[in-house]
N, C-alpha and C positions, 0 to 999 in steps of 0.2 A: 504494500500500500504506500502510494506517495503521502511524502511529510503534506500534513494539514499545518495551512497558514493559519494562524491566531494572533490576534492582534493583542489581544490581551496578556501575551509575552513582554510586550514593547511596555509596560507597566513594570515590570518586575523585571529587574537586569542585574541581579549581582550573579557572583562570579558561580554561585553554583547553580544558580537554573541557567544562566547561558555559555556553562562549559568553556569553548575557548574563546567565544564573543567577546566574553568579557575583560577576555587580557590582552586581545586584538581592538579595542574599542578604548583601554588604558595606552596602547601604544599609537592609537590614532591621537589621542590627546597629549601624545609628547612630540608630535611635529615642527613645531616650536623650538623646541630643545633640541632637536636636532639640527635642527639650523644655523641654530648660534654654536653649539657645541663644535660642528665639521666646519662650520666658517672660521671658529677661532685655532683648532689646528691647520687646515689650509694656510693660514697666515702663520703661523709658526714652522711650517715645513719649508725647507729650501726651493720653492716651487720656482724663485726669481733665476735660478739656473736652466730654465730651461728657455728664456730668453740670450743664453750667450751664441747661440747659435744661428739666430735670425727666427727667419719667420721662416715654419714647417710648410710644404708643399697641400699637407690635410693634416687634420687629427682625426686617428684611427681609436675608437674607442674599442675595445675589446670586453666581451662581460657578456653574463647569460640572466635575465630573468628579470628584475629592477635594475643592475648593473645597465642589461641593454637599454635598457630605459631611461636610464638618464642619460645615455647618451645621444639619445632621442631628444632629451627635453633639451641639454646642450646645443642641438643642433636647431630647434626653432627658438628659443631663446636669443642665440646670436643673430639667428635672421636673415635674411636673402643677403645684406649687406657685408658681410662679414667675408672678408678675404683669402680670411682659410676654409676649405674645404672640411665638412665634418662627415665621418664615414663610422656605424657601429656594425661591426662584427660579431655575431655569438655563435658560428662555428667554426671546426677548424679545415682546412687550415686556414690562412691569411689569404685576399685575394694575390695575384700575381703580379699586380702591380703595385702592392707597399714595399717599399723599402725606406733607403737612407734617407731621402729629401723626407718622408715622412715622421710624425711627435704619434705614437700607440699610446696608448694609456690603458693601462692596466687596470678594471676596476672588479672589485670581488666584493658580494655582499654577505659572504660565509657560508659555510656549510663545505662540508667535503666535495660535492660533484661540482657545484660550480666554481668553488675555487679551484681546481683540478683542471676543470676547461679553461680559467684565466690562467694558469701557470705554465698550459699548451701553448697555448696563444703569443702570451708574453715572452714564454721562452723564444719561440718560431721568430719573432721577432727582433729580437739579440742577434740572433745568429744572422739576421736580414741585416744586419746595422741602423736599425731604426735607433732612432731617438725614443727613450721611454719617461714613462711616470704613470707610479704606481699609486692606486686607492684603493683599502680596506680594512677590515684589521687586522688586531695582532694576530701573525699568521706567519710560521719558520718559512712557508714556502714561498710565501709574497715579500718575507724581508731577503731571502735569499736571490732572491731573480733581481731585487734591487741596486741589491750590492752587485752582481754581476753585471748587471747592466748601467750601474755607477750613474742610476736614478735616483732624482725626489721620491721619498715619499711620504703620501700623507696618511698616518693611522688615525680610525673613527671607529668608536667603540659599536661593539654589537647590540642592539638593540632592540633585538629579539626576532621575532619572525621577519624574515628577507624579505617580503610584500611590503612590509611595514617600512621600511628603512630606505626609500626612496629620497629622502631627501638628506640622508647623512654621506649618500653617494654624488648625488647633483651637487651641493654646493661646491665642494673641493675641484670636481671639473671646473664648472665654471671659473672657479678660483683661479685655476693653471692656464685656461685657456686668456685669461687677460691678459698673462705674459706673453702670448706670443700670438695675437690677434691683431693687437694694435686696439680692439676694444675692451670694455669690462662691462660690466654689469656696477652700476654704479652702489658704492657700499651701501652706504643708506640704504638702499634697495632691500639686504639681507634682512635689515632688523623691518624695514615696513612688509617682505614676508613673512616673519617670524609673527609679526602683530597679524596679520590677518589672518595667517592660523589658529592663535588665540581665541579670534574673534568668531572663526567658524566652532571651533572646539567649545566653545561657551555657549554659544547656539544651540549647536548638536547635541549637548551633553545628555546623558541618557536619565539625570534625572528631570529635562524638560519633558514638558505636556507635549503630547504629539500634534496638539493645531497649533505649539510655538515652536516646536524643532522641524526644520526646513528636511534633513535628513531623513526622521522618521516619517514624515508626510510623503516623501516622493518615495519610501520602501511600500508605505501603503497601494501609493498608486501601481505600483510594479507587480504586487499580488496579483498573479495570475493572468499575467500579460507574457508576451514576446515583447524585448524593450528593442526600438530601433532607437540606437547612442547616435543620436548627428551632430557635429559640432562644425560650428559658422570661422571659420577659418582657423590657420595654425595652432592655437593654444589651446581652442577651443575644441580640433579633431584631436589634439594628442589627447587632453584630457576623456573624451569619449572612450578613444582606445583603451586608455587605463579602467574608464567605468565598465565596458565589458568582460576586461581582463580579472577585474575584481569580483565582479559579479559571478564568474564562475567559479575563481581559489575562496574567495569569501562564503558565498552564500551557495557554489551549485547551481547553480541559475544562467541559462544559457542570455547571449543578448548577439544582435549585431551592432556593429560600428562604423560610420563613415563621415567625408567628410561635403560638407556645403558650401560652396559650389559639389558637385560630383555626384550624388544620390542619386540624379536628379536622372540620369542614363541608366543606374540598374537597379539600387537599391526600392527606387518611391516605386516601382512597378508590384512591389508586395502588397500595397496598400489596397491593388483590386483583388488579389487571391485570396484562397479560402479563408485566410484567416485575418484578414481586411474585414471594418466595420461592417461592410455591403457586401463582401465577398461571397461568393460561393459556398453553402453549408457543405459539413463532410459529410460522409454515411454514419462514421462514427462521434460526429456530437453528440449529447447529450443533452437538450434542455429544459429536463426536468430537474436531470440532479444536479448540475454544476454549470451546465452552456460549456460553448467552445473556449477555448482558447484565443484571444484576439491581442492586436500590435499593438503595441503604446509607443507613440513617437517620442522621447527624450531630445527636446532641443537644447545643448549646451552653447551658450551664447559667450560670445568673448564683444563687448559692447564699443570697448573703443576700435576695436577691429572693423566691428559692422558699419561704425559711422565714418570710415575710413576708407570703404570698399563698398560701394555702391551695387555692386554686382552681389556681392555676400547678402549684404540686406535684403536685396531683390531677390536671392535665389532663396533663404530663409522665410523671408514671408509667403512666396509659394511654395515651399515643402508645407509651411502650416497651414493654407489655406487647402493645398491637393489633402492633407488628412482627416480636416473640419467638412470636406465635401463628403469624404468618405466614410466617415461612421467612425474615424480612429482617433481615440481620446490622444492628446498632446501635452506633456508637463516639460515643462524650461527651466532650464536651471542657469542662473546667471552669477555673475561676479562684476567686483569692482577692484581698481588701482589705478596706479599710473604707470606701472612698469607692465610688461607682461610676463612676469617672473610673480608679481603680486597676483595675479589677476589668472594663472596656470595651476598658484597653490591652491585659492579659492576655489576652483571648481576640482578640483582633486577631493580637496579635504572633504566636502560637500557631501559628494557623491562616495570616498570611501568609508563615511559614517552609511551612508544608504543603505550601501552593500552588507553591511555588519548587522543595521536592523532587520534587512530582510532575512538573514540567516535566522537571527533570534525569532523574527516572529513564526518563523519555517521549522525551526528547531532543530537547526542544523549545525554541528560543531564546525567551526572552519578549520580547526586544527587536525583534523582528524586524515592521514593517509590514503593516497591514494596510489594504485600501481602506474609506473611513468614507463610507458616501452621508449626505450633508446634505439 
């Protein structure tokens, strides 16, 4: 029998009726702390040596899982602007054409298999005569490739489940990549993300009512939906990305994800099918006991993006308007800042409290094994 959603969960959240929700929902509300914590060793590790050499041809991020992912976030953070080429790799071997003009960076979020894949990688790299630098933590095998490849590196404590720890890995990149970009991410910037994670984590907090936490309100709407994740440009499709990625290690819960402009060729075409508001019934609905199964569009908005891109807002308001024609309920999730480093955590942090209630009210341990074929 599939878990029965209960809402009446989202009431009651300590650690022992929501099993590991409840220590994955404590390390959502240390994002903050991660912040300041990898920004203040970033700035203590020798990362200005990686400036004596010039500016790198690309930086190759190397990393499996969050690892790859910040190197993702690295790469629209800096922005179509940015002079160096950002490339993440998370298998092996390296493409064919990294070598010496190229900066690897070595990121590892723990755990045996994926620092094992960063150790392949890193090493494959050395022996390429890339330039390196390494982030993770205390790890004999990460300090060993450092010293061999007579790298920075910056250590960041572990901070529990590797989903969680997405941003103990991001800042330190970006940290490195100022040296040899010719851009940064301006300081300020860290501490006004570190405050709007606060600001989401106090929102979201699980002992708010569920018509004032923005979190639990959009887990509710998800109940028994397919979520379509669309996100209205850069920050706002990576974040998607992440909301589906979560959605499934969190909660079990499948979603798709895309981005706006783009849906708009293959993804909105689900909105007519069976499981479209109007679509086609299946043989196998049910609408006596439960009804079908039907889409929930998820629009993540990135706001100063939209009023920047005439085209994004145009193609946004008709993904919303093609799903109000069709019978498909629409929830938004938006954000605010000045930077888009501010305005990336926002919708991150949002949406991975979401994922954590909808586990709890599913009754689902997130923590809980699952088999990985290699």
């Amino acid at each position: 029998m599939p878990p029965e959603f209960d809402e009446s969960r989202l009431d009651d959240l300590s650690a022992e009726t929501t099993h590991g929700a409840g220590g994955l929902l404590r390390q959502a509300a240390s994002a903050a702390a991660q912040v300041r914590v990898a920004r203040s060793a970033a700035l203590e590790a020798p990362l200005h040596v990686l400036a004596d050499d010039g500016r790198p041809r690309s930086i190759v991020v190397v990393g499996s899982g969050p690892a790859a992912f910040a190197g993702e976030m690295l790469d629209v953070l800096l922005g179509p602007g940015c002079p160096v080429a950002v490339h993440t790799v998370r298998d092996h071997p390296l493409p064919g054409w990294v070598g010496g003009h190229d900066l690897v960076i070595a990121v590892a979020a723990g755990g045996s298999d994926p620092t094992e894949q960063t150790v392949r990688l890193a090493a494959e790299a050395i022996r390429r005569g890339c330039r390196l630098a390494v982030v993770g933590p205390a790890d004999e095998r990460l300090a060993a490739l450092a010293d061999q490849g007579r790298a920075p590196r910056v250590v960041v404590p572990e901070s529990g489940e590797e989903r969680m720890s997405l941003w103990a890995l991001a800042v330190p990149l970006l940290t490195a990549a100022a040296h040899v970009t010719g851009g940064a991410v301006p300081g300020e910037t860290y501490e006004a993300t570190a405050r709007q994670l606060e600001r989401i984590a106090h929102e979201c907090r699980p002992t708010a009512e569920t018509f004032e936490n923005p979190a639990k309100s959009l887990a509710l709407e998800l109940a028994g939906t397919l979520p379509l994740a669309w996100g209205g440009g850069p920050v706002a499709e990576l974040a998607a990305r992440r909301f589906a990625a979560q959605l499934a290690a969190n909660a079990r819960y499948p979603a798709l994800s895309g981005r706006v402009p783009g849906v708009e060729h293959d993804q909105l075409a689900a909105l007519d099918g069976p499981l479209g508001g109007t679509g086609p019934r299946s043989i196998f609905d049910d609408p006596v006991e439960e009804g079908p199964v039907r889409l929930r569009a998820v629009l993540l908005r990135d706001p100063v993006h939209a009023e920047g891109s005439e085209e994004t807002a145009r193609a946004l308001s008709a993904v919303e308007q093609a799903a109000a024609e069709r019978g498909v309920p629409v929830s938004t999730v938006s954000t605010e800042g000045r930077h888009p480093m501010e305005r990336l955590a926002g919708l991150i942090a949002l949406t991975d409290y979401a994922t954590l209630y909808l586990a709890v009210a599913y009754g689902v341990d997130p923590l809980t094994r699952t088999l990985v074929v290699r």
